[in-house]
Each structure stands twice: as structure tokens, then as C-alpha cells.
C-alpha positions as CSV (number, residue, x, y, z in Angstrom):
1,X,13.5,14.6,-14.3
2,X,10.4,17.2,-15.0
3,X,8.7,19.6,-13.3
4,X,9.9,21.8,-9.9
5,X,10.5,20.8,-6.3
6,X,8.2,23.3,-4.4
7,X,8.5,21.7,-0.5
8,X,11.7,19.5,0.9
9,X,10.6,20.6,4.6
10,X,12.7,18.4,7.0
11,X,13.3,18.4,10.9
12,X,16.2,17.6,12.9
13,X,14.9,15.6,15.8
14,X,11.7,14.1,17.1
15,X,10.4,16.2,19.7
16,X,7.7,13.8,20.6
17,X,7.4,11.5,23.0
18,X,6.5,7.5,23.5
19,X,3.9,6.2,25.9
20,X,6.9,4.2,26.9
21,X,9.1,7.0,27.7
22,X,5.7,9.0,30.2
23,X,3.8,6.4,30.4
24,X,0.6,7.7,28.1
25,X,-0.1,7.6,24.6
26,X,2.7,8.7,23.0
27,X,0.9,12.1,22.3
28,X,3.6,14.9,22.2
29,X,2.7,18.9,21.4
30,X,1.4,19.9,18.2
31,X,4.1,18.6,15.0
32,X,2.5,21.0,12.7
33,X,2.6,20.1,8.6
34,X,5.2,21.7,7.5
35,X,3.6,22.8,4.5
36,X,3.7,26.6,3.4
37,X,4.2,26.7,-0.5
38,X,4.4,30.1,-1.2
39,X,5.1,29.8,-5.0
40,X,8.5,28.8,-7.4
41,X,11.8,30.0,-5.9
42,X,10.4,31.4,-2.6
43,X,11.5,29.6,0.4
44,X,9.4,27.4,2.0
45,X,8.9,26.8,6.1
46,X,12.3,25.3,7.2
47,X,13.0,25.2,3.7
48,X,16.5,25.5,2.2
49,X,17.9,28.6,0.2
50,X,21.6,26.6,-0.4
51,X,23.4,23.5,0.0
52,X,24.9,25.2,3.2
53,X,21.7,25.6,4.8
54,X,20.7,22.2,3.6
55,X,23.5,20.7,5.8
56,X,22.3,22.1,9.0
57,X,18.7,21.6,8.5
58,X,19.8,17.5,7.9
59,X,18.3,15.4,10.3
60,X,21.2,13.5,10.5
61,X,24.6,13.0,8.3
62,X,23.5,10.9,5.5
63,X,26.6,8.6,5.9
64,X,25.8,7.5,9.4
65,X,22.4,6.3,8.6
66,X,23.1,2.5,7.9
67,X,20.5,0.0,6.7
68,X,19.6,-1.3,10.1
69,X,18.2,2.2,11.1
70,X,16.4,2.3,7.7
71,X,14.6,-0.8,8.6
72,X,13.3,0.3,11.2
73,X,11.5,3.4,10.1
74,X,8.0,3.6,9.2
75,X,6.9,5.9,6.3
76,X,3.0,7.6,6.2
77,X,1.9,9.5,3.8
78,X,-1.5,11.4,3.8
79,X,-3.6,11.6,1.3
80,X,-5.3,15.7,1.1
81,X,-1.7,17.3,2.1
82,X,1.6,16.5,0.7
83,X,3.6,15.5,3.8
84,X,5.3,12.3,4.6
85,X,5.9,11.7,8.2
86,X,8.5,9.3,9.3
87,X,8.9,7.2,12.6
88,X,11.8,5.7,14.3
89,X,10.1,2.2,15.5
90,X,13.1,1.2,17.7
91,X,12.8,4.7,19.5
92,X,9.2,5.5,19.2
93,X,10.5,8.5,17.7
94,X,9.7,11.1,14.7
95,X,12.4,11.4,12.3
96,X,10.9,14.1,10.1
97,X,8.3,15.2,8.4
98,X,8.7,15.7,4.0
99,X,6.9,17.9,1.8
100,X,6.9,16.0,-1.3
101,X,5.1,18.9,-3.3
102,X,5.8,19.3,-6.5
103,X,3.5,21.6,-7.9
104,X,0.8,24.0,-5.5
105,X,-1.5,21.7,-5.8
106,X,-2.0,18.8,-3.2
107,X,-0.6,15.6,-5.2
108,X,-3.3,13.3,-4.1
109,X,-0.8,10.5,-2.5
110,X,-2.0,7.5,-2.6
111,X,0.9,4.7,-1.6
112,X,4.3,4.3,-1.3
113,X,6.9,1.5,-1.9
114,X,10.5,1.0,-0.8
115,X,13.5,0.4,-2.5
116,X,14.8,-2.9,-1.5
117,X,17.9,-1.6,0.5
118,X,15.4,1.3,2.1
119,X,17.4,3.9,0.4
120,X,14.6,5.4,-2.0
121,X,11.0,6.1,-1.0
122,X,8.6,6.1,-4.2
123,X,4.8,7.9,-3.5
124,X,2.4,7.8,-6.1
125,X,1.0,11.4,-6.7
126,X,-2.1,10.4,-8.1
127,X,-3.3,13.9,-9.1
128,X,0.1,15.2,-10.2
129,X,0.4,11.8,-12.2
130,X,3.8,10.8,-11.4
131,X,5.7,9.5,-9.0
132,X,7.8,11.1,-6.2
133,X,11.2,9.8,-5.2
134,X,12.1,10.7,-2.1
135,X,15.8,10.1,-0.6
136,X,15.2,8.2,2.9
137,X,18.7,9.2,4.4
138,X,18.7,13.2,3.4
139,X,14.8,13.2,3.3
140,X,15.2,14.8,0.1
141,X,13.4,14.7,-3.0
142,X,15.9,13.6,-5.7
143,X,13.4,12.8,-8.5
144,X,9.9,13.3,-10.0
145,X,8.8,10.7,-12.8
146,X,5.9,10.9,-14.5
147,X,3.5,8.4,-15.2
148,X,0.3,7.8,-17.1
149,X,-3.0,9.6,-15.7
150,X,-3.8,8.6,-12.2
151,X,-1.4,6.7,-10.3
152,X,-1.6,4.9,-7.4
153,X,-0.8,0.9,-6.3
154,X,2.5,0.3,-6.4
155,X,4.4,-3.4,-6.4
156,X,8.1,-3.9,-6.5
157,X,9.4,-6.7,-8.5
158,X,12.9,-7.2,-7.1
159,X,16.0,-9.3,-9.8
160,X,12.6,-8.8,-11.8
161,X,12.9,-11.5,-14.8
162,X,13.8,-11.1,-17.8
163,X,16.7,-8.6,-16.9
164,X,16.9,-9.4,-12.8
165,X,16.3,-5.5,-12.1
166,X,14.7,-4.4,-8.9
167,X,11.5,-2.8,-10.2
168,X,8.5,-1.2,-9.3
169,X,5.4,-1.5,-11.1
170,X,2.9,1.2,-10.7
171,X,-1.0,0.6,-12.6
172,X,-2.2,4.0,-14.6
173,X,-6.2,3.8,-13.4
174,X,-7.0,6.2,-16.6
175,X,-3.6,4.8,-18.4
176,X,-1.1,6.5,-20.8
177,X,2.6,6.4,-19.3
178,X,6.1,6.6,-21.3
179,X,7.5,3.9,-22.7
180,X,4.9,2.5,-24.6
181,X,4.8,0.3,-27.8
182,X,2.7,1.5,-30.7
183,X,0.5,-1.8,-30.2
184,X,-0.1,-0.4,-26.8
185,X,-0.8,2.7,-27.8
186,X,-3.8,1.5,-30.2
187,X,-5.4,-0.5,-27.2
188,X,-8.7,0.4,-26.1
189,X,-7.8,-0.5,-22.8
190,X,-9.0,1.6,-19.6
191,X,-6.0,1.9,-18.0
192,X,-2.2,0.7,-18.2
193,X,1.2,-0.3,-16.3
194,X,4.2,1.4,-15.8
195,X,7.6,-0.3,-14.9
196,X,10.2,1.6,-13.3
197,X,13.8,0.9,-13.1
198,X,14.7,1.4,-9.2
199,X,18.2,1.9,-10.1
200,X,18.0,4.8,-12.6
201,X,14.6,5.9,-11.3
202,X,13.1,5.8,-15.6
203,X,10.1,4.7,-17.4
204,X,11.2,1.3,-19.0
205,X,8.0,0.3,-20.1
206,X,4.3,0.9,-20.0
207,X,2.3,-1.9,-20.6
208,X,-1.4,-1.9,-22.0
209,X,-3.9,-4.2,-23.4
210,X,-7.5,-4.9,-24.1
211,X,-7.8,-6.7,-20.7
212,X,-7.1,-4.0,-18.6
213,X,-10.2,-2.4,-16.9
214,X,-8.9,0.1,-14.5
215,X,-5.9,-2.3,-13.3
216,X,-5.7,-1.5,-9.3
217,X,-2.5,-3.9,-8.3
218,X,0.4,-6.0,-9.9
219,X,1.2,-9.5,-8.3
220,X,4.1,-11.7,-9.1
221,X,5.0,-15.3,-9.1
222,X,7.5,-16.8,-10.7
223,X,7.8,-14.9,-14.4
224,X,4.4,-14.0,-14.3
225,X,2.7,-10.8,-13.5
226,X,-1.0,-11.1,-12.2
227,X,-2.8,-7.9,-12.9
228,X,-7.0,-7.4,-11.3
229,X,-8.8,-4.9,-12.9
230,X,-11.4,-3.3,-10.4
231,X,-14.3,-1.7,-13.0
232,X,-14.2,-5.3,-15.0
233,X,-14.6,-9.2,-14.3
234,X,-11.1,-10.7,-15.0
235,X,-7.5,-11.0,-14.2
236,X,-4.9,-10.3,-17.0
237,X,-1.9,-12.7,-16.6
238,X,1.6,-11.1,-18.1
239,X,4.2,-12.9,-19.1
240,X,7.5,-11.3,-17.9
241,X,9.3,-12.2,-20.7
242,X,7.4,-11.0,-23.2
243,X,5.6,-8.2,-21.6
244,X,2.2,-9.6,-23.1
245,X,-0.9,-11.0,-21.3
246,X,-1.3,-14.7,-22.6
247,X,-4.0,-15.9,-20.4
248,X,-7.3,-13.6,-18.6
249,X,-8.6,-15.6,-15.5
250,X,-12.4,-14.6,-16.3
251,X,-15.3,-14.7,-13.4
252,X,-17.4,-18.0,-14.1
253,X,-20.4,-17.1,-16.1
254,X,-18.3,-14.6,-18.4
255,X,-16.9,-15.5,-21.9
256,X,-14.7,-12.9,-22.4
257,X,-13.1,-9.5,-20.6
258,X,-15.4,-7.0,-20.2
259,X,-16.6,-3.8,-17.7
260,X,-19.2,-4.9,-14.2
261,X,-21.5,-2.4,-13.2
262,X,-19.3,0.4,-12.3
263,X,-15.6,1.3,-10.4
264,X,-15.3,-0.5,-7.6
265,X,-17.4,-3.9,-9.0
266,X,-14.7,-6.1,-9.9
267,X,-11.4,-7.7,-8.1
268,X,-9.3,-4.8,-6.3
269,X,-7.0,-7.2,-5.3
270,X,-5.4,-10.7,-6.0
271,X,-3.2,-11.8,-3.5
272,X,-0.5,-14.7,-3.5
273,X,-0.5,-17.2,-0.6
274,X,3.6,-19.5,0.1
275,X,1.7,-22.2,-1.7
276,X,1.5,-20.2,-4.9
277,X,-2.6,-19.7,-4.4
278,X,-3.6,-16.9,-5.9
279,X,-7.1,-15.6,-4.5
280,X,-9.0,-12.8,-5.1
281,X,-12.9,-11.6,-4.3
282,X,-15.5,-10.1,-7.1
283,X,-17.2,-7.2,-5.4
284,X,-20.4,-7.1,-7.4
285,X,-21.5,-10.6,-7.3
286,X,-19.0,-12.1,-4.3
287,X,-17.6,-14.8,-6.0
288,X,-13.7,-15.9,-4.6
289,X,-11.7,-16.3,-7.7
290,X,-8.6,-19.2,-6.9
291,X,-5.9,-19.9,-9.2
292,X,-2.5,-22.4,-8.5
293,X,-0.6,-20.3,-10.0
294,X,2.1,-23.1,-9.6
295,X,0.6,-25.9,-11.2
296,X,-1.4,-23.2,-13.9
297,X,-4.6,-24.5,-12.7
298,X,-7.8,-22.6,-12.2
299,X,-10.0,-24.0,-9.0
300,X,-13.8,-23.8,-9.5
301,X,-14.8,-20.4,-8.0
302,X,-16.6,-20.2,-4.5
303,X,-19.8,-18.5,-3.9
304,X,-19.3,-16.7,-0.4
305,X,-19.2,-12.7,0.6
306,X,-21.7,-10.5,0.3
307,X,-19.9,-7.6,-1.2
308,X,-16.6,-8.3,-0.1
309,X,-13.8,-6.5,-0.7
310,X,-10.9,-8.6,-0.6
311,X,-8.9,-11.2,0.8
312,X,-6.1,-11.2,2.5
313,X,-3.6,-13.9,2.6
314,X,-0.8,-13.9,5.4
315,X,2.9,-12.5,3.7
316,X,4.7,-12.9,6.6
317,X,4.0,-17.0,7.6
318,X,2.4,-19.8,5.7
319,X,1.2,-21.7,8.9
320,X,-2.9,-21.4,8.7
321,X,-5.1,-22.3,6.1
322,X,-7.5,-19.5,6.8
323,X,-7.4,-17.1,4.2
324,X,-9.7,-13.7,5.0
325,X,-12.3,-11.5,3.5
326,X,-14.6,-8.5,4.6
327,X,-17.9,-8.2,3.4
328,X,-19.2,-4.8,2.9
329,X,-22.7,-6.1,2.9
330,X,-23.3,-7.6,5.7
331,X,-20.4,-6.0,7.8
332,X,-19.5,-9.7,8.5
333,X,-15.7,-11.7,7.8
334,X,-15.5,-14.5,5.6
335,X,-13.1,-17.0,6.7
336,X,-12.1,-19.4,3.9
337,X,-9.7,-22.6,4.1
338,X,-7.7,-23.0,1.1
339,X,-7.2,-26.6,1.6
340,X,-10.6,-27.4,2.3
341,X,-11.7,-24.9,-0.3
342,X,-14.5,-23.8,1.2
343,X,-15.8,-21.1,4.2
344,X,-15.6,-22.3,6.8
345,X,-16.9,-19.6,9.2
346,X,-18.5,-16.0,9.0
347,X,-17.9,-13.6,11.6
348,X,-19.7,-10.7,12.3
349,X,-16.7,-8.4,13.7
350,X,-16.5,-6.7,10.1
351,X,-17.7,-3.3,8.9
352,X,-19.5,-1.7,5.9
353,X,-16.3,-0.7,4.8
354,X,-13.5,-2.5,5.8
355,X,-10.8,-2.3,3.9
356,X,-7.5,-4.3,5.3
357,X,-7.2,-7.1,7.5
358,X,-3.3,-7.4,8.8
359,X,-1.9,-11.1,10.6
360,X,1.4,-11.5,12.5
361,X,3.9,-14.8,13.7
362,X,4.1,-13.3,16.9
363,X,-0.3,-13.4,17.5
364,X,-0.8,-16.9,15.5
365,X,-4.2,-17.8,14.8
366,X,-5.3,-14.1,15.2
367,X,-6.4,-11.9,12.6
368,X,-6.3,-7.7,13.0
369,X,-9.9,-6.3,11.2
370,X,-9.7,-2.6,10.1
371,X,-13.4,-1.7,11.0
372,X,-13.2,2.0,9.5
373,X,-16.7,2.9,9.8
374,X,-17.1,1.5,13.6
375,X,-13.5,3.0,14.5
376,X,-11.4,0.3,15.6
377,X,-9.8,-3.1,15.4
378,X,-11.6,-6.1,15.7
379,X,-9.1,-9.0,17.1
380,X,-10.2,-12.6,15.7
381,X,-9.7,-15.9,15.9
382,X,-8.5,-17.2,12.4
383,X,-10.4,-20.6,12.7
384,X,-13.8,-19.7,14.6
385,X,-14.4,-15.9,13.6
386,X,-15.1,-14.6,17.2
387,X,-14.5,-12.0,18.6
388,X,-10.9,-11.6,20.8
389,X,-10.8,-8.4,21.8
390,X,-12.4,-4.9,20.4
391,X,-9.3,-2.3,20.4
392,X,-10.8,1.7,19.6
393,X,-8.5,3.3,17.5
394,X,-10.3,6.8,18.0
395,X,-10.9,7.7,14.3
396,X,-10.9,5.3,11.2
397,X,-8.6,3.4,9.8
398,X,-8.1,3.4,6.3
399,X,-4.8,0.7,5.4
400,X,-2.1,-0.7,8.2
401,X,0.9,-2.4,8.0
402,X,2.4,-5.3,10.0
403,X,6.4,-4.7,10.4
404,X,8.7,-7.6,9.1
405,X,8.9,-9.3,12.7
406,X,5.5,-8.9,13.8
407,X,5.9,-7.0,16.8
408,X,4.2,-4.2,15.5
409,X,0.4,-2.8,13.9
410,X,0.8,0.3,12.4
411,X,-2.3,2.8,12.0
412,X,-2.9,5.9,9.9
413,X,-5.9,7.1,12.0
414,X,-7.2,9.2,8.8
415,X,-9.7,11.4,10.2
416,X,-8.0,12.9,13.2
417,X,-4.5,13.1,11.2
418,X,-3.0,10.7,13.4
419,X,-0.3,7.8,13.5
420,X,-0.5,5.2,15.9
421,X,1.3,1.8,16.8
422,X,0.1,-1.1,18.6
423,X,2.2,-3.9,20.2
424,X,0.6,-6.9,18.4
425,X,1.4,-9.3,21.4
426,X,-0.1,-7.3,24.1
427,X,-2.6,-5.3,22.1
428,X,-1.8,-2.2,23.5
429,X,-0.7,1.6,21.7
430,X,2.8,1.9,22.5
431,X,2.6,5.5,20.6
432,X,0.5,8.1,18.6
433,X,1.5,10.7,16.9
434,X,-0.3,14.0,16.3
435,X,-0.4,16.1,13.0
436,X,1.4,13.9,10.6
437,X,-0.6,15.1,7.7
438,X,-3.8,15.8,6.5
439,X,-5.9,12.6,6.1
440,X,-3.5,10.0,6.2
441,X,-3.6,7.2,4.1
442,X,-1.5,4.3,4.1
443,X,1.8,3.3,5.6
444,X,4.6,1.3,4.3
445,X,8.0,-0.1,6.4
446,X,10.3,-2.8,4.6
447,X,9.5,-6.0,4.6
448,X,6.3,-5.4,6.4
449,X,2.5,-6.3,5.5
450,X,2.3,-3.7,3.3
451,X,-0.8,-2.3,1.5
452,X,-3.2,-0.1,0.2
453,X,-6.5,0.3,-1.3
């Protein structure tokens, strides 16, 4: 562990209220950040001067707090201040709000992950480059690893082959990172990846090679590792046991890894379907990039957004075929069947940037579109593209998360620093909550439809 814990700000009990519990929208009196870093050793607001005072300021007795009540909590973290609010989603309730700072600088966080028990919260402190480990039942910060230069996506990898260790990946944009083998070291990659041990919170490994052009996820099937690079035109594929990338899915047209036009150009994302499809979306020249990553066979690429961004496949059911991705260009959806391997319909409910696009069991056949620009949710249907239903959010959406049963759309609204929740089935806020942060920026729950970008 490096560096010094500057903010561990916690709160005893929600004060804020549901729209359930009054009937509005959840809005309860100012929360307030919780962030006064005054400098090393002096105490911070609520902050903690001995284990004694620690105790009382506990938001509950660490014990107590059983997996079950872990599951249900929703974590936010905002992006230009260093706090981490967290939600009670069976009571509607805040639980607290963190200061992960570690230096006096704002750390920049970008996304978080969960340990697969919900014990451990891990934030990528982009600017601080390292990650934060944050303790989800004292709401204390327990650990500060640091990475290579510029941190942010996060995947876990749990009984990760070779060694069956629960894992979390984390890509390096600029790269560097401990761990890493002199053949690493000599690439001239931009960029690296960092694999961290969830159970002793170290470094095991940082990964580079010449593929790597500002690597912006990790995806994993089987023993494989799929790795997009968003400044360059291919996908590096890892193998797990060996750590080494032997095979680069290449955009049609290009003969070998190399940069596009400029950060973001290339694939910021390639997402796994249940049928083992791997699909991802070229930016600069919107080509849809499909790999069966079961059979190890490439599909002929489709020719179909204009300026997309990504697509999203459905984590939490494998029922429809419709597979979606914004278009920046035209603010329009594109909705493409994997079966039928083709696009099958465009909708115009997108935005100029919309950057997530969240599905749920409980709303089949629906499709939630974060329209950040135009301030809301656009509700369509997966197979035609029209328009359901318009929901205004109030402020734009960045990232969301579907929870693990479906019941629930969560909402960083960035520019007003709130958090809401919608009830996916009736479309409706069940809650907001006011002054979680400054700017937040993406949300993560276990088990959910998590992501960031």
C-alpha cells in the first residue's frame, strides 16, 4: 500500500427520503459532499482522529451487514470530486457518502467494479493513477494500488484461468503498471493491462504489446481475453494462459494493427452476447466488427452506423436477436440481428452523443437510450426502433446500470449532481437524490448491467 488516505468521510443514516415514502421525487434536503481536505494529518469533515471515533461515526456494525444487504446497494461515483455515494435500493435510502481522496487533488474517477461477494469496491483514480479500494461494510478505504498512467475501465475476471483467482483487469490508456515482463517493457505499445489479485488487492501482472492502441475495456470468454483499442483499428485477443495476444481481429481493409485518425476513432467497446458473439462498432468509418468467439470464426464485417459508438448486447437475458448501437452522426439507433446478420431497422430516438443503451427481463423487447445531449431516456421497441415513451431525466446522462433482476434503471444525472432510479416496468422515478458528488459518472451494483465509457 502507497501513498496517504486524506478523506474516509462516512455518515450514519440516510436522511433522505423516497418518492415512495411522500409521494414526490425522492428529493430530500441538501446531502452536502462531504469533502473538506484540509492537508496530511488534519481532520477532515466527520472525519476520524481514532479507532474510537471511527466506531461511532460507522454507519452500521460491520458484522451485521450480510451479503444480501450488499446486493442491494448501488455505488456512484462522480467524476470532478472524490466522493462515492451509496444507495440502499430495497429502502430507497442513502447509506453514506465516501471520500476516496488520496491525495488534494481530485482523482479523476472514472468506474468502479465489485468484488464478487460485494465486500470490496475498486474505483479507478484516473488522475491519481491507481486504484482505490474501498471497504463496502465500514465504508473505509483499506487500500491504494497503483497502476500504470491513466486508469479507467475495469472488468473482473472471476476463478480467472490459469490460476481460478477472482480478478480484476484494469487497461492503462497511456500504459506502464507493476508487474511487467521486460518483453513488455520494450513494447512500443500505447497503452497496457493491469491484473489485480481481488484477494490480496496486488499487481500480478501488467500486460503490454504492440497491438495495444489505447486499450479502453477487457472482455472474457472462455480462456481468452478480448481487448479493443479505441485510437487504433483492431482487437488484441489474449490468451489467458500464456498472457500473450495470439491473434488481432483487424477492421476489413487493414493488414496489420495500426492508429485511426485520432482518440476516440476506433472500437471502445467489444461486447459478448450468451451465444459467444462478440460485436463491436468502428467509430471512424462505422463498420460492426463480429467474431464467434466460440467456434474462432470471424463473420464478414457490416457496413451500418454513422459514427456509432457502440453496441450493446443484453447481459442479463439471451432472448432477442437485436443487438443495439447509437450513432453519433446521425443521432439515430442501429438495430442489428445477429442471426440474420444484418440491420434490420434504424431509429431516430438517438442522440449526438449517446453513450449507453441499458435492456431488462422485466421490459422484454424494450431498449432504455441514454440521449445525453437531448436529456433523457428514449424507450424503444427492440424490433421496429420506435419510439415508446420519451422519459426527461432533467440533466444528462452519462452511463446507467440495470440491477441484476431488472426492476431497476439507475441514473447518474451528471450535470445537476444527481442520482436517480426508475422502475423499469412502470417507467416512473421511484427516487432522486441530490448532491451526491460533483459530476457524476457512472454507477455500478452487483450483478447489474454495468458500464462505463
Amino acid at each position: 500500500m502507497s501513498g496517504q488516505f486524506w478523506g474516509q468521510t462516512r455518515f450514519t443514516q440516510a436522511t433522505r427520503r423516497s418518492s415512495l415514502e411522500h409521494g414526490g421525487r425522492g428529493r430530500g434536503a441538501g446531502w452536502g459532499l462531504g469533502r473538506a481536505v484540509l492537508g496530511a494529518g488534519v481532520l477532515v469533515t466527520l472525519g476520524c482522529s481514532s479507532a474510537e471515533d471511527r466506531s461511532l461515526l460507522s454507519p452500521l456494525d460491520a458484522p451485521s451487514i450480510s451479503e444480501e444487504t450488499l446486493a442491494n446497494r448501488a455505488y456512484v461515483i462522480s467524476n470532478e470530486s472524490n466522493d462515492l455515494f451509496i444507495v440502499d435500493l430495497s429502502t430507497m435510502k442513502a447509506v453514506g457518502n465516501v471520500d476516496t481522496s488520496v491525495s488534494e487533488e481530485v482523482n479523476a474517477n472514472h468506474m468502479a467494479m465489485l468484488s464478487k461477494d460485494g465486500g470490496k469496491l475498486y474505483v479507478s483514480a484516473a488522475d491519481q493513477d491507481a486504484v482505490i479500494v474501498v471497504d463496502t461494510r465500514t465504508l473505509e478505504i483499506v487500500q491504494r494500488i497503483d497502476m500504470g498512467s491513466h486508469p479507467t475501465h475495469s472488468e473482473a475476471c472471476f476463478a480467472c484461468p490459469p490460476f481460478g483467482r477472482d480478478e480484476l483487469w484494469v487497461v492503462n490508456e497511456r500504459g506502464g503498471g507493476a508487474a511487467m515482463e521486460v518483453t513488455d517493457e520494450a513494447s512500443s505499445a500505447q497503452g497496457s493491462v493491469s491484473i489485480i489479485d481481488m484477494a490480496t488487492d496486488e499487481v500480478v501482472r501488467t500486460i503490454s504489446d504492440p497491438s495495444f492502441n489505447v486499450p479502453h475495456f477487457a472482455r472474457f470468454h472462455d480462456r481468452t481475453a478480448y481487448i479493443p483499442s479505441i485510437g487504433g483499428n483492431q482487437i488484441s485477443v489474449l490468451d489467458l494462459d500464456t498472457y500473450r495476444v495470439r491473434d488481432v481481429l483487424l477492421l476489413e481493409g487493414e493488414t496489420q494493427p495500426g492508429a485511426c485518425a485520432g482518440d476516440p476513432c476506433g472500437f471502445a467497446d467489444a461486447q459478448i452476447d450468451g451465444n459467444g458473439l462478440l460485436v463491436a462498432a468502428h467509430i471512424e468509418t462505422g463498420h460492426v466488427l463480429s467474431y464467434d468467439t466460440m467456434a474462432g470464426r470471424r463473420r464478414p464485417d457490416l457496413l451500418a452506423g454513422n459514427h456509432p459508438w457502440s453496441i450493446f448486447v443484453d447481459q442479463l437475458s439471451n432472448v432477442f436477436n437485436t443487438q443495439l448501437m447509437p450513432n453519433w452522426g446521425d443521432e439515430t439507433v442501429s438495430l442489428i440481428d445477429r442471426l440474420e446478420r444484418r440491420e434490420i431497422a434504424r431509429s431516430l430516438e438517438g442522440d449526438q452523443e449517446s453513450y449507453g443503451i441499458n435492456y431488462s427481463p422485466l421490459a422484454p423487447g424494450q431498449a432504455f437510450v441514454l440521449n445525453r445531449v437531448k436529456e433523457r431516456v428514449a424507450v424503444i421497441d427492440r424490433t421496429t426502433g420506435g419510439l415508446i415513451e420519451a422519459l426527461n431525466v432533467g440533466g444528462t446522462t452519462e452511463t446507467a446500470s440495470t440491477t441484476q433482476d431488472g426492476r431497476y434503471l439507475l441514473l447518474p444525472i451528471s450535470s445537476t449532481n444527481q442520482f436517480a432510479v426508475l422502475d423499469v416496468t412502470t417507467r416512473k422515478e421511484v427516487a432522486r437524490f441530490d448532491d451526491v458528488g460533483v459530476y457524476p459518472w457512472s454507477v455500478t451494483t452487483i450483478g447489474g448491467q454495468n458500464y462505463c465509457h
